[in-house]
C-alpha positions as CSV (number, residue, x, y, z in Angstrom):
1,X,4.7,2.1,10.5
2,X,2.8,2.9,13.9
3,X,0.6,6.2,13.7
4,X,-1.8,7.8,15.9
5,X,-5.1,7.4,14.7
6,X,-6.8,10.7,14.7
7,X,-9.7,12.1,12.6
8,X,-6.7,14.5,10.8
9,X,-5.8,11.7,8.7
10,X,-9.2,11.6,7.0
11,X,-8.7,15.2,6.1
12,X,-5.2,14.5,4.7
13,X,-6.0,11.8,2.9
14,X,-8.5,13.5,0.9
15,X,-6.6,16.5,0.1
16,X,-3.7,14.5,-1.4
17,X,-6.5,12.3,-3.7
18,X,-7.9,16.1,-4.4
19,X,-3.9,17.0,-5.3
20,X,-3.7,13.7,-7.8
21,X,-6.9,14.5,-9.1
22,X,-6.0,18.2,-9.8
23,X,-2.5,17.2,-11.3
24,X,-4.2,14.0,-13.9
25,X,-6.6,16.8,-15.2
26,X,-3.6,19.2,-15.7
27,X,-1.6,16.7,-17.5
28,X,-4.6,15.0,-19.2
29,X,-5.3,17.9,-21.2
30,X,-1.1,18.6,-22.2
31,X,-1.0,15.1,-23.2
32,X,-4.0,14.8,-25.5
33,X,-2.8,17.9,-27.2
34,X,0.7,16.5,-27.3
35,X,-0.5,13.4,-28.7
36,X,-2.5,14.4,-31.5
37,X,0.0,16.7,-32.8
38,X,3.2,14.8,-32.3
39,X,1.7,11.4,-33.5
40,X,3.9,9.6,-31.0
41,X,2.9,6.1,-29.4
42,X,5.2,7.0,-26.4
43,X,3.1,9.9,-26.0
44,X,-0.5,8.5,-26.2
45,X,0.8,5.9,-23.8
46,X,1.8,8.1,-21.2
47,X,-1.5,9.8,-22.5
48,X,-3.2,6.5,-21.5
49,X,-1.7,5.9,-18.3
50,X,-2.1,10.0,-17.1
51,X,-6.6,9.1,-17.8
52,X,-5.9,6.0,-16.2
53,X,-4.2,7.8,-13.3
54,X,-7.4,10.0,-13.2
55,X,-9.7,7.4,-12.8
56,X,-7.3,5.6,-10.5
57,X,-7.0,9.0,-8.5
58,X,-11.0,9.0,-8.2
59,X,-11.1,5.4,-6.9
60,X,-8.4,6.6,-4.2
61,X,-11.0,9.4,-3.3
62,X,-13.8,7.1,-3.1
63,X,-11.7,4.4,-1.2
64,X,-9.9,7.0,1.8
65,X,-13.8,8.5,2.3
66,X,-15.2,4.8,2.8
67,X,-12.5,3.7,4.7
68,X,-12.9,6.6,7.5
69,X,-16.5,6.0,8.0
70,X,-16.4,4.8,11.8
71,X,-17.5,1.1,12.4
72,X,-21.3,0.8,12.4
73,X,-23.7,-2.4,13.1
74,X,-22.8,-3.9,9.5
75,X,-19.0,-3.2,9.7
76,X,-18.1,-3.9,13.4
77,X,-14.2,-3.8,12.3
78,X,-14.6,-0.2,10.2
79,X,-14.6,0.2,6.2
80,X,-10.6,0.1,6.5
81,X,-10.8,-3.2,4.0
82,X,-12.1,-0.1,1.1
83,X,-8.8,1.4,1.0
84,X,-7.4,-1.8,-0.1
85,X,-10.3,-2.6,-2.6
86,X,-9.6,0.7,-4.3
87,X,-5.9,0.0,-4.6
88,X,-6.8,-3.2,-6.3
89,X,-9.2,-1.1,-8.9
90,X,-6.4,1.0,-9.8
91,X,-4.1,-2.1,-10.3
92,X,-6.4,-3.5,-12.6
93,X,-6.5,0.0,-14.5
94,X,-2.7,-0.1,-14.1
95,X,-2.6,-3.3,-15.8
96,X,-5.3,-2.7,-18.7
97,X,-3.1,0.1,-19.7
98,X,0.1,-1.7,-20.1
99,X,-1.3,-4.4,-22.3
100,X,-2.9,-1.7,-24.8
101,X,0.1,0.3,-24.8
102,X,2.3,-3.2,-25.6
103,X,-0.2,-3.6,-28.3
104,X,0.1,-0.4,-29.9
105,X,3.9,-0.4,-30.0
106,X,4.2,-3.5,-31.5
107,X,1.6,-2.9,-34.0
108,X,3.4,0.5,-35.0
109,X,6.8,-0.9,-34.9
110,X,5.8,-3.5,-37.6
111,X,4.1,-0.9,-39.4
112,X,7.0,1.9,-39.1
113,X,4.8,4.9,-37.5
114,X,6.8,8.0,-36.4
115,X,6.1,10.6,-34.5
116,X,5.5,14.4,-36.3
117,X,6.3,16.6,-33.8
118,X,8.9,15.9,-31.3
119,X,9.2,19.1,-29.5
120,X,6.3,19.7,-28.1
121,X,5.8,16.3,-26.9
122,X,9.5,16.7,-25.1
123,X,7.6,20.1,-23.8
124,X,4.6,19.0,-22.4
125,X,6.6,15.6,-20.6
126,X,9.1,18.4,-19.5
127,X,5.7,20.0,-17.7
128,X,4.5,16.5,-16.6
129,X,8.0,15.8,-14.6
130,X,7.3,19.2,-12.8
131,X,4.2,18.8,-11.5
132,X,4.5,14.9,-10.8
133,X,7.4,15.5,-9.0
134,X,5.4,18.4,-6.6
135,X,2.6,15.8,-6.2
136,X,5.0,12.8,-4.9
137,X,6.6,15.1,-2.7
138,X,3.0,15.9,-1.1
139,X,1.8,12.5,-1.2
140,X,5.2,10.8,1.0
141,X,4.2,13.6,3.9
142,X,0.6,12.3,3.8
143,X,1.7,8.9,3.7
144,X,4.1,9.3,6.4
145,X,1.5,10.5,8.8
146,X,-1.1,8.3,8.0
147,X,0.0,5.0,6.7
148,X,-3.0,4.6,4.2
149,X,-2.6,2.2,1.5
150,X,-4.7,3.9,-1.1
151,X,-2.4,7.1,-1.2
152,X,0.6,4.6,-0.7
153,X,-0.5,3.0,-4.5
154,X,-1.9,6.2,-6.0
155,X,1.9,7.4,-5.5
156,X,3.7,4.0,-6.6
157,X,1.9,4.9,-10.1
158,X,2.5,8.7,-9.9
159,X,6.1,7.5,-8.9
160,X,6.4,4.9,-12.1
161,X,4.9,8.5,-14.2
162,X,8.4,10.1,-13.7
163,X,10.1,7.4,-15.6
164,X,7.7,7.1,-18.0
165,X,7.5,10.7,-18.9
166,X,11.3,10.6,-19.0
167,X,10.6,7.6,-21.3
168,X,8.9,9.9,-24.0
169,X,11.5,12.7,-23.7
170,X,14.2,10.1,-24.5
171,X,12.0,8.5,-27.5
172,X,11.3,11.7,-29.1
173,X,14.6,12.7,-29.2
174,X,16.2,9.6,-30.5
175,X,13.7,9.4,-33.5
176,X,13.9,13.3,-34.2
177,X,17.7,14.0,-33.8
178,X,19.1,10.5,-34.6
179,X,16.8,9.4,-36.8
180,X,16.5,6.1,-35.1
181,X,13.6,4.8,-37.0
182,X,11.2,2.3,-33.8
183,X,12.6,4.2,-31.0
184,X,9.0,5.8,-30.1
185,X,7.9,2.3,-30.4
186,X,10.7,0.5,-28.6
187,X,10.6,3.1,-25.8
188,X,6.7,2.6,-25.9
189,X,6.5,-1.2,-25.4
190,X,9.3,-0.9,-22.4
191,X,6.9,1.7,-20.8
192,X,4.1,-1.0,-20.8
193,X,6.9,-3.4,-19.3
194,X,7.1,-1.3,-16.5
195,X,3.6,-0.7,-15.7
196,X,3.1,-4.0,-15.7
197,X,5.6,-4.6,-13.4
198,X,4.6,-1.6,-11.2
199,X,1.1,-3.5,-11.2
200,X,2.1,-6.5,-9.7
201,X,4.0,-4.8,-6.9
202,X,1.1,-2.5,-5.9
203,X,-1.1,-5.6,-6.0
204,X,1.2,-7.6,-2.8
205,X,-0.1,-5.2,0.2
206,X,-3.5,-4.4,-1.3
207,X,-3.9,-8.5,-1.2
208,X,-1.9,-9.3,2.2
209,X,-4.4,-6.9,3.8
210,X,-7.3,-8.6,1.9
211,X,-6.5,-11.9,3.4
212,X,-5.6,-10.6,6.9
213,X,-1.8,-11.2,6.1
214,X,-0.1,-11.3,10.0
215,X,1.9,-8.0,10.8
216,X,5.9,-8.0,9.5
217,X,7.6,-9.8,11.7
218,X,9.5,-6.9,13.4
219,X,6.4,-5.3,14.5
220,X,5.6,-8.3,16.2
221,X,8.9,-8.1,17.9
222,X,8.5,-5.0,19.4
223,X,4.5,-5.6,20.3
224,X,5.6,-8.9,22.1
225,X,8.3,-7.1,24.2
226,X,5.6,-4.3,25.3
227,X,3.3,-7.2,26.1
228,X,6.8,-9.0,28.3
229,X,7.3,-5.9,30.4
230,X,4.1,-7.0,32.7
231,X,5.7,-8.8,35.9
232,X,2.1,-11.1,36.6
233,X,1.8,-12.4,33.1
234,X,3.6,-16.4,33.2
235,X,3.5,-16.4,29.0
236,X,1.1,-15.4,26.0
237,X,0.0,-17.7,23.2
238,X,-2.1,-17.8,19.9
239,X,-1.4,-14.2,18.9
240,X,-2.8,-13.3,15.8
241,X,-2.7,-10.0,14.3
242,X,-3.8,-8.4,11.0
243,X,-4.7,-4.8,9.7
244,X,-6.9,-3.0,7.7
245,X,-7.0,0.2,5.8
246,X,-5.1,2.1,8.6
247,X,-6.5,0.4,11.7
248,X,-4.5,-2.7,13.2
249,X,-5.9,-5.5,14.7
250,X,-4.4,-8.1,17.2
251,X,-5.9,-10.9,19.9
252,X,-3.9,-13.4,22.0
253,X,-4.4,-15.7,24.9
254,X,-2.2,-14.8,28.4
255,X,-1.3,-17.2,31.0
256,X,-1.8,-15.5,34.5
257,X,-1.7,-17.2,38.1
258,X,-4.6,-19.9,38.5
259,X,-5.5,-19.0,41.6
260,X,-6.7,-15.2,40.3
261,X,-9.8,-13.7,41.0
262,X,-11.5,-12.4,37.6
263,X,-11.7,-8.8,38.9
264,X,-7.5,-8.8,39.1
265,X,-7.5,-10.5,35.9
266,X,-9.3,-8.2,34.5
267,X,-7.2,-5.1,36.2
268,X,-4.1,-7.2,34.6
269,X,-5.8,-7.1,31.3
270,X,-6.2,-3.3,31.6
271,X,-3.2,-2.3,32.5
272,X,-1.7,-4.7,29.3
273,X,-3.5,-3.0,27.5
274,X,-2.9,0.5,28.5
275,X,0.8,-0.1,27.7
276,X,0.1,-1.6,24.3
277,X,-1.9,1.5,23.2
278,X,0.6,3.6,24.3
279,X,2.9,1.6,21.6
280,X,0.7,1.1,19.2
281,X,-2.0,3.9,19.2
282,X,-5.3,3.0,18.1
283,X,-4.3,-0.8,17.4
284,X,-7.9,-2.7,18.6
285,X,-7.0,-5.7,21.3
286,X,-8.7,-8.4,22.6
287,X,-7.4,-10.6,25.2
288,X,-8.4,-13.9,26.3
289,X,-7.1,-14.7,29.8
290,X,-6.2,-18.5,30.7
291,X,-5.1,-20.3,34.1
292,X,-0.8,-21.0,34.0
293,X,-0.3,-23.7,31.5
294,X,-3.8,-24.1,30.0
295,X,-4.2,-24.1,26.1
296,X,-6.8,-25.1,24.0
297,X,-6.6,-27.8,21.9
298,X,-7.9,-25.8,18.7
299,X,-5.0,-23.0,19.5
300,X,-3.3,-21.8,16.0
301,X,0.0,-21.2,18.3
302,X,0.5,-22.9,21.6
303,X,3.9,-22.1,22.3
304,X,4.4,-19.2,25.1
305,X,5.7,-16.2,22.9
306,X,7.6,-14.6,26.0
307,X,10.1,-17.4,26.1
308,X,12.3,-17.8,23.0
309,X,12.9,-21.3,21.9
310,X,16.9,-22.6,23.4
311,X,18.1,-22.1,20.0
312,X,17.2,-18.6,20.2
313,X,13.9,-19.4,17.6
314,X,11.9,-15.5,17.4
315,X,9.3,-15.2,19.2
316,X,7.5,-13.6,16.4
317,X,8.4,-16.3,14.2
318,X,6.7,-18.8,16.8
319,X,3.9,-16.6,16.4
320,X,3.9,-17.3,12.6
321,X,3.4,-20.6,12.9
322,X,7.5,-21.8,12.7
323,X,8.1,-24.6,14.8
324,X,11.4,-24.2,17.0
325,X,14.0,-26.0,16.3
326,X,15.0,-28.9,19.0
C-alpha cells in the first residue's frame, strides 16, 4: 500500500489510538463487573485481554506520536522503526495473556468451577461486540489512509476481541441452559489458543520491518517499471529497499552512457526521481550513478533489473537475490 505522506496522518493516527483507548476503558469497567458477578473464566479472560488491550492501546499512542517526530541529527531516517517497537510490546502483552488465561482454564476445569451468573456476562459481551465492532470500522479507514503498523496490530487484537467476546456468549449459554458442566472452561482455554495464535501473526511485519525485510515483491514490480520508462538509463542494479513505520526507503545503482557529463547525470537522476515520487509519494531515494557495464565487486545484485532473465526470471526476484535460471 502506497500513501501520500502528509502531516494528516499523524493526526489520524492519534485519534484512532484515542478511539481504542476510549473503547478498553468502556469495556474494562463492564467486564470487571461482569466477572465478579458471574464467576466465569471465559469472562475474566476476555476481562484480561480488554486491560491488556488498554495497555496495548497506550503503547500504540506512544508508538504513532514517536514515529511522526521528523528525522533529527540522532535519527537521520525518522522514528518510523517506534511504530513497529510498540506493535511488538503489545504482542508480548498479547502473548502474556493467553498463557494466564490457558492456565486458569485448565486449573478450573480440573477443579469444576462454574460460572453464577450467565446473563449478565452474555449482556455486557453483547455490549463489548457493539462497540468493538464501531472501533474496527474506524480503525480500517485510518489504516487505509495511512498504512501505519501500530494501528494495523491494535486492530488485529480488537479484531481477535469479536470472537472472543462471542466466545463468552457461547460459554455462558452452554453451561447455563445445557448444563454442560467445563464449557466456560473449554471455551476459555480455546480463547487463549487464539490469542496466541493472533500473537504470532501480528509479530511477522512488526519483525520484517525491524530487520529492513525488502518490499513485497509486487511493489518492486511496479517501482522497477517506473524506474524502465527513462529512455537514457542502459539498466539498474543492486536495488535494495526497506520501510519503516510509514516511510519507505529504497537505493540502487543505474547504468547511464560513459561518456556523460556529471551535470546530465545528475539532470537524469532528477528527473528519475521525479517520476518515482510521483508513484511512490514520500518514498526517500538515493541513486548511485555508474558508467554502462560497471559494477562493483561488493554489489548485493549485479544483474541489470530492466532486463528479465530469457526464461522470463522477475526482475523483482533478481532483485531478491534469485539467481536466473540458465
Amino acid at each position: 500500500m502506497d500513501m501520500t505522506r502528509s502531516p494528516d496522518h499523524s493526526d489520524l493516527n492519534r485519534r484512532a489510538a484515542y478511539a481504542s483507548i476510549a473503547v478498553a476503558t468502556l469495556l474494562l469497567g463492564m467486564k470487571g463487573y461482569a466477572a465478579f458477578t458471574t464467576g466465569s473464566t471465559s469472562m475474566l479472560g476476555s476481562l484480561a485481554d480488554t486491560a491488556l488491550d488498554l495497555v496495548a492501546s497506550l503503547a500504540t499512542l506512544l508508538g504513532v506520536w514517536i514515529g511522526a517526530q521528523p528525522a533529527d541529527a540522532n535519527h537521520r531516517f525518522g522514528h518510523g522503526k517506534a511504530e513497529a517497537l510498540a506493535a511488538m510490546f503489545q504482542v508480548v502483552l498479547i502473548s502474556l495473556s493467553a498463557l494466564g488465561l490457558a492456565w486458569r482454564a485448565i486449573d478450573e476445569f480440573l477443579g469444576g468451577g462454574r460460572p453464577a451468573d450467565a446473563e449478565a456476562g452474555m449482556v455486557v459481551s453483547l455490549v463489548a461486540i457493539a462497540a468493538t465492532f464501531l472501533l474496527l470500522g474506524y480503525q480500517r479507514r485510518v489504516i487505509r489512509t495511512t498504512g501505519s503498523l501500530a494501528i494495523a496490530t491494535d486492530n488485529l487484537h480488537y479484531s481477535s476481541d469479536l470472537v472472543l467476546n462471542l466466545a463468552v456468549i457461547a460459554a455462558l449459554a452452554l453451561d447455563h441452559w445445557l448444563g454442560l458442566a467445563g464449557a466456560d472452561a473449554a471455551f476459555a482455554f480455546g480463547i487463549a489458543l487464539w490469542l496466541g495464535w493472533g500473537a504470532w501473526g501480528a509479530s511477522q511485519a512488526s519483525i520484517e520491518q525491524l530487520m529492513d525485510h525488502e518490499w513485497p515483491l509486487e511493489k518492486r514490480e511496479r517501482f522497477l517499471a517506473v524506474v524502465a520508462q527513462h529512455p537514457e538509463l542502459k539498466g539498474l542494479h543492486d536495488l535494495r529497499t526497506r520501510t519503516s513505520g510509514n516511510r519507505d526507503f529504497v537505493q540502487f545503482h543505474v547504468w547511464v552512457d560513459g561518456r556523460m557529463t556529471v551535470t546530465e547525470a545528475h539532470r537524469v537522476m532528477d528527473e528519475i526521481e521525479a517520476k518515482l515520487l510521483e508513484a511512490f509519494p514520500g518514498v526517500e531515494i538515493l541513486i548511485h550513478p555508474d558508467p554502462d557495464g560497471h559494477v562493483d565487486e561488493a554489489a548485493l545484485g549485479p544483474e541489470d533489473l530492466l532486463a528479465p532473465a530469457a526464461d522470463g526470471t522477475s526482475p523483482a526476484l533478481l532483485a531478491q537475490g534469485a539467481p536466473a535460471r540458465r
